[in-house]
PAMARDO-618463 format. One record per residue (C-alpha): residue number from 1; residue in three letters; x, y, z. Coordinates in Angstrom, 1 decimal, decimal comma. Example, Ala and Ser with C-alpha at 12.3 -4.5 7.8 and 13.67 -1.06 7.14 Angstrom:
BEGIN
{atom 1 "ALA" {12,3 -4,5 7,8}},
{atom 2 "SER" {13,7 -1,1 7,1}},
//
This chain:
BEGIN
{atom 1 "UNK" {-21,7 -1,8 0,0}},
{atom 2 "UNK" {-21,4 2,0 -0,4}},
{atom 3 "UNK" {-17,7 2,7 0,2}},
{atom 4 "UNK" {-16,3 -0,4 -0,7}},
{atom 5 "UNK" {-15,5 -2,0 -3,2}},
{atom 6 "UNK" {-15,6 -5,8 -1,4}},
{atom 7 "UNK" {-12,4 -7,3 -2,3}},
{atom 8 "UNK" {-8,3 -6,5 -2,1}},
{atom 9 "UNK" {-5,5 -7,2 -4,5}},
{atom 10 "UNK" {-2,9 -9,5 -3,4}},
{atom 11 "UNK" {0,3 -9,8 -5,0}},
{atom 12 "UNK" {2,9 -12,7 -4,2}},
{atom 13 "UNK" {6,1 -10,8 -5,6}},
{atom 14 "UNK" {8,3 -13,8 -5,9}},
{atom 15 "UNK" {6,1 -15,4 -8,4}},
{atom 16 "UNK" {4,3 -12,0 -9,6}},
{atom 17 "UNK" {0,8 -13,5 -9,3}},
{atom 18 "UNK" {-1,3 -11,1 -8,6}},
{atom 19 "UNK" {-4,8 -11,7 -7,7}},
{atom 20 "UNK" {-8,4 -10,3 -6,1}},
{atom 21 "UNK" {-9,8 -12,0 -2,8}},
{atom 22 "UNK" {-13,0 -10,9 -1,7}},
{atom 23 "UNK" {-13,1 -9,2 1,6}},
{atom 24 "UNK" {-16,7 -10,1 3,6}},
{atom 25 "UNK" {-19,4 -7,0 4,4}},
{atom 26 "UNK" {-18,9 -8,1 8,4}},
{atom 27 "UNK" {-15,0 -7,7 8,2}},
{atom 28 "UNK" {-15,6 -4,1 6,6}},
{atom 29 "UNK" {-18,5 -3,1 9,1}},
{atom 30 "UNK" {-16,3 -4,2 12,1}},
{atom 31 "UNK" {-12,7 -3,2 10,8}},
{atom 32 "UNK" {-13,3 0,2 9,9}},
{atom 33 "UNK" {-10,8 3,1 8,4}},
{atom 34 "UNK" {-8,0 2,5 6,5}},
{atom 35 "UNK" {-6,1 1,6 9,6}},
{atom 36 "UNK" {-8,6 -0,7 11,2}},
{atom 37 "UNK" {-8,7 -3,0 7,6}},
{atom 38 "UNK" {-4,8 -2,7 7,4}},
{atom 39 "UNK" {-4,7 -4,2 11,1}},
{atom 40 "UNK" {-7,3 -7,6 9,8}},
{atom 41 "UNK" {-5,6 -8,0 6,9}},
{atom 42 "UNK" {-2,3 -8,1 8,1}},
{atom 43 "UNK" {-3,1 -10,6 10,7}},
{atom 44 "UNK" {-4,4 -12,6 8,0}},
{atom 45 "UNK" {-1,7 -12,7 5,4}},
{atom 46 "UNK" {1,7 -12,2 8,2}},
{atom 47 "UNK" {2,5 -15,7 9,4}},
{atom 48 "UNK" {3,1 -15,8 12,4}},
{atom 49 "UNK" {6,8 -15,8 13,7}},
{atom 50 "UNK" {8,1 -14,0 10,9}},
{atom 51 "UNK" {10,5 -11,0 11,3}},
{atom 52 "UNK" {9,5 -8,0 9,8}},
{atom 53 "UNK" {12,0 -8,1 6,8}},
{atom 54 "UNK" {11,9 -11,8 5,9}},
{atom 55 "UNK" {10,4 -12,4 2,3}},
{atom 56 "UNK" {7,4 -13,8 3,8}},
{atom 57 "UNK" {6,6 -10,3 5,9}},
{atom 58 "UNK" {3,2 -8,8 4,6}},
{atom 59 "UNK" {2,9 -5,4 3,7}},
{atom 60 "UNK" {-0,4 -3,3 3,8}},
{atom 61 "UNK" {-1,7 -0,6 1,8}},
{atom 62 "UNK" {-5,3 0,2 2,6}},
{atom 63 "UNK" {-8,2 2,9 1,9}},
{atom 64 "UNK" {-10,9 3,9 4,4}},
{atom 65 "UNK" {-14,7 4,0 2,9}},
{atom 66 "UNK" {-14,5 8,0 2,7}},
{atom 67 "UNK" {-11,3 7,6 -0,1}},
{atom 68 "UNK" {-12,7 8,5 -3,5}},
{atom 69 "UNK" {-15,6 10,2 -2,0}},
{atom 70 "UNK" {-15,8 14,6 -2,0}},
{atom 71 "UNK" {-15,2 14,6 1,5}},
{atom 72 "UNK" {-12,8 17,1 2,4}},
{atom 73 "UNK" {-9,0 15,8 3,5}},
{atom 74 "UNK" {-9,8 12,2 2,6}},
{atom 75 "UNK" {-7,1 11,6 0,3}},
{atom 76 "UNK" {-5,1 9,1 2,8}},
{atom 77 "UNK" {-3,6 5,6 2,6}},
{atom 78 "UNK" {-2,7 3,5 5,7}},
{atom 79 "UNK" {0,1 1,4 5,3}},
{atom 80 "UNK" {1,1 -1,5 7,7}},
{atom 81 "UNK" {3,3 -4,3 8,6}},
{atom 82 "UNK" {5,7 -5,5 11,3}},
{atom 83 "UNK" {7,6 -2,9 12,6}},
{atom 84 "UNK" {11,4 -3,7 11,7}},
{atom 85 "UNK" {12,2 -0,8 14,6}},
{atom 86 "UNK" {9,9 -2,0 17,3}},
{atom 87 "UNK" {9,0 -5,9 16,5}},
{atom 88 "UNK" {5,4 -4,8 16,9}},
{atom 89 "UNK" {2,5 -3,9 14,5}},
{atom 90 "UNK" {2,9 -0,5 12,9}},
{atom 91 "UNK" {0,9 1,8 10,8}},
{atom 92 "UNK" {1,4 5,2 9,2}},
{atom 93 "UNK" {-0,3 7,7 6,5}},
{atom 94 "UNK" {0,0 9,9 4,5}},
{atom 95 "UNK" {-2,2 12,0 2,1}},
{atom 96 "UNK" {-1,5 11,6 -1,8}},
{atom 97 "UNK" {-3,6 11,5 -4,8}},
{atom 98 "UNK" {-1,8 8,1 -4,8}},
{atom 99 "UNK" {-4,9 7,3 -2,6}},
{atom 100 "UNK" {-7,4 8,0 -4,7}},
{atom 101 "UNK" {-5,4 6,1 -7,7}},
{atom 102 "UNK" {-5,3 3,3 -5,7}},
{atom 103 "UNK" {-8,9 3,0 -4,9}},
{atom 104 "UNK" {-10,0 3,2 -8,0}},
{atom 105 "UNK" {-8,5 0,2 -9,2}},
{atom 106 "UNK" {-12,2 -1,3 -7,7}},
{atom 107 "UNK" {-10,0 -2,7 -4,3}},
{atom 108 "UNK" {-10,0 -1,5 -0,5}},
{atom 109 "UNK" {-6,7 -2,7 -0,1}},
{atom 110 "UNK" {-2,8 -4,0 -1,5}},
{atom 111 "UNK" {-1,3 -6,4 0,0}},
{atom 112 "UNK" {2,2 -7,9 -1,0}},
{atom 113 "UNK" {3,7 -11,0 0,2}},
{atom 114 "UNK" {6,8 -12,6 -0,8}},
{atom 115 "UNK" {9,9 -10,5 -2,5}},
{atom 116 "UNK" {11,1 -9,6 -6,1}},
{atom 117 "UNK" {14,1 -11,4 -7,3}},
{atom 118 "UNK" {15,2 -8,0 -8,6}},
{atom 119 "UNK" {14,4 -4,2 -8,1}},
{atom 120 "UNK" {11,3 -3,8 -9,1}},
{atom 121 "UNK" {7,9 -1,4 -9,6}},
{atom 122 "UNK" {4,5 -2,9 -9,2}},
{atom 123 "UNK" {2,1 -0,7 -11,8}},
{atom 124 "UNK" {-1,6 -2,0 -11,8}},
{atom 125 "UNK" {-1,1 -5,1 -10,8}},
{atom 126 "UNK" {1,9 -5,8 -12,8}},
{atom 127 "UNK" {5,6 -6,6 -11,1}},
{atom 128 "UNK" {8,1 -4,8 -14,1}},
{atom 129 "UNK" {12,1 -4,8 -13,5}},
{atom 130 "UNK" {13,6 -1,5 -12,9}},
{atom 131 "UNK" {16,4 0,7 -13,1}},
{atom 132 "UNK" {15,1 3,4 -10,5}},
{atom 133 "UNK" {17,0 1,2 -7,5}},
{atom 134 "UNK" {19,3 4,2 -5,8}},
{atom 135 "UNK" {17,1 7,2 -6,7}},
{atom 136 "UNK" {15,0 9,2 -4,2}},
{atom 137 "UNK" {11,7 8,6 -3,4}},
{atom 138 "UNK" {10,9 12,0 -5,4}},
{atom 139 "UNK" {13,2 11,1 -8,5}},
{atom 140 "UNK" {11,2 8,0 -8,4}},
{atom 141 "UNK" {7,7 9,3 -8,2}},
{atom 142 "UNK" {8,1 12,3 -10,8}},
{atom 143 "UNK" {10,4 9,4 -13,9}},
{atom 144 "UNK" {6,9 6,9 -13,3}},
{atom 145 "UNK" {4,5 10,4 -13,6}},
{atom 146 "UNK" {3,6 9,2 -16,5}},
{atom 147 "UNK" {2,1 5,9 -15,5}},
{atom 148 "UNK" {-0,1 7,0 -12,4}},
{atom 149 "UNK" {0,4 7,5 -9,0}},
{atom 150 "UNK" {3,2 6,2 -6,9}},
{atom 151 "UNK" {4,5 5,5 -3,5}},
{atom 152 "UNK" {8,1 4,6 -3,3}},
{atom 153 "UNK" {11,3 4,3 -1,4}},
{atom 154 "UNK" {14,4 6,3 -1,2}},
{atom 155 "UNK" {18,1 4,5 -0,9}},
{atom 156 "UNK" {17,5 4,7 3,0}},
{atom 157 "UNK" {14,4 2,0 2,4}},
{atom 158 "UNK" {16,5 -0,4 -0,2}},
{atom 159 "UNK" {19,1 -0,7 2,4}},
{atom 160 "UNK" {16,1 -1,5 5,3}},
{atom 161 "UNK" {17,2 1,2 7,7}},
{atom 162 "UNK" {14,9 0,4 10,4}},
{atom 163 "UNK" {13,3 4,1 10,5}},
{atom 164 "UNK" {12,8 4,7 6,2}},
{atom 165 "UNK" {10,0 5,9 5,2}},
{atom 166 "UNK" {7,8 5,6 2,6}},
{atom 167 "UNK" {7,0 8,6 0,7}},
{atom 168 "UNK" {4,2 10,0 -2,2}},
{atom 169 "UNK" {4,4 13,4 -3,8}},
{atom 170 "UNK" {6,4 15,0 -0,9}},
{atom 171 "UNK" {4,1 13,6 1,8}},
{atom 172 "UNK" {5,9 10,5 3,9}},
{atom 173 "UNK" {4,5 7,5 5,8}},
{atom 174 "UNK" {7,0 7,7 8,5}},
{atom 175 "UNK" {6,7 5,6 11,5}},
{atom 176 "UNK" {7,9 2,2 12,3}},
{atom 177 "UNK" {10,9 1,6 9,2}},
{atom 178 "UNK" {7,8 0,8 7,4}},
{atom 179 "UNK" {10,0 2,3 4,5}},
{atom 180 "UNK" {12,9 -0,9 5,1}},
{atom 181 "UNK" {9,9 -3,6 4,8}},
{atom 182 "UNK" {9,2 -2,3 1,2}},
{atom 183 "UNK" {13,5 -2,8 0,7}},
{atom 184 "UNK" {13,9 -6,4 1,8}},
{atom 185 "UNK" {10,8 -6,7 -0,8}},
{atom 186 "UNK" {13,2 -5,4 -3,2}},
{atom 187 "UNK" {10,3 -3,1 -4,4}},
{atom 188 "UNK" {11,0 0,4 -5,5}},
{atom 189 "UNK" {7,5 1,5 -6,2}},
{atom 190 "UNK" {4,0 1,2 -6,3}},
{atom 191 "UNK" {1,9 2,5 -9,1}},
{atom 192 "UNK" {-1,4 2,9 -9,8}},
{atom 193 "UNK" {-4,5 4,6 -12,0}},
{atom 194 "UNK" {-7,9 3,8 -11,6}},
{atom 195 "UNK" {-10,6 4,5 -13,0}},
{atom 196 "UNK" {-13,7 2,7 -10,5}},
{atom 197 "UNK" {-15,7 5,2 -9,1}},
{atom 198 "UNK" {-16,7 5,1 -4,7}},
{atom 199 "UNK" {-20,0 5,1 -4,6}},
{atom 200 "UNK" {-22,0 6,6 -1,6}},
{atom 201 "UNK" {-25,0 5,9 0,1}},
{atom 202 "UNK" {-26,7 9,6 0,1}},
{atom 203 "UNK" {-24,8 11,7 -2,1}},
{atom 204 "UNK" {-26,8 15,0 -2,3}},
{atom 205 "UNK" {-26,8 14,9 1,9}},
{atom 206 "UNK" {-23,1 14,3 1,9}},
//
């Protein structure tokens, strides 16, 4: 399906077990955007009843069909979860090559469920210790440079203020204390660098 890639990468961070689950054509057709996916997939992996930073909280990283693609300002991520301000479902965005990184790791989507036993980064699909716990977001993004693209939290998120936000080469995801769900997860960063390419279904038109 031209857009997609059909599947997201779900990580349980108490274990580290990291694995793909296919995502059908009719959710993608119906759930559309980054936004709209976040939203299924959230109701699907959040159990219901559970408060926004306990270990068994989702959270929600997701790409709309256009991410990869040349269209112009497409570079955004949606990220979701229950609100730890408001109760309620939440999603924000922000722009970010981190988006593009992301995608190209051949999934729609990230989902984490569960929560570290210690700080950690999550690069590709691995779950790695870290000492970047009490750094900024930015001093965090710029020391894992080196290993791809990164969203991360700043010391507001690890101590689940209930507005942080999550933030990727200056640009923030800012509503809901979406930043504070990532904290109780004790996870510091996301990383990623792929190299799957979006296909589309007319390119020369588009």
């Amino acid at each position: 399906m031209h857009g997609y890639h059909g599947c997201y990468l779900r990580t349980d961070l108490g274990s580290g077990r990291c694995e793909r689950v296919e995502i059908p054509e009719r959710v993608l057709r119906r759930y559309l955007g980054g936004v709209g996916l976040a939203a299924w997939l959230l109701h699907r992996e959040h159990p219901r009843g559970v408060g926004a930073l306990d270990p068994r909280a989702a959270l929600v990283f997701a790409f709309s069909p256009l991410v990869g693609t040349s269209v112009t300002t497409s570079a955004k991520f949606a990220v979701a979860a229950k609100s730890p301000l408001t109760g309620m479902f939440c999603d924000a965005m922000a722009s970010s090559h981190f988006a593009i990184a992301a995608k190209r790791l051949g999934v729609d989507a990230l989902v984490f469920v569960g929560a570290a036993p210690e700080p950690s980064v999550w690069v590709g699909g691995r779950l790695e210790a870290t000492s970047l716990w009490g750094a900024s977001a930015a001093e965090a993004g710029r020391a894992l440079r080196s290993r791809g693209r990164a969203v991360a939290i700043g010391v507001a998120g690890e101590n689940r203020v209930r507005f942080a936000t999550l933030s990727s080469e200056g640009r923030h995801a800012g509503r809901g204390g979406l930043g504070a769900v990532m904290g109780a997860k004790r996870l510091k960063a996301v990383v990623a660098q792929g190299e799957v390419a979006t296909t589309v279904a007319q390119p020369d038109r588009l």
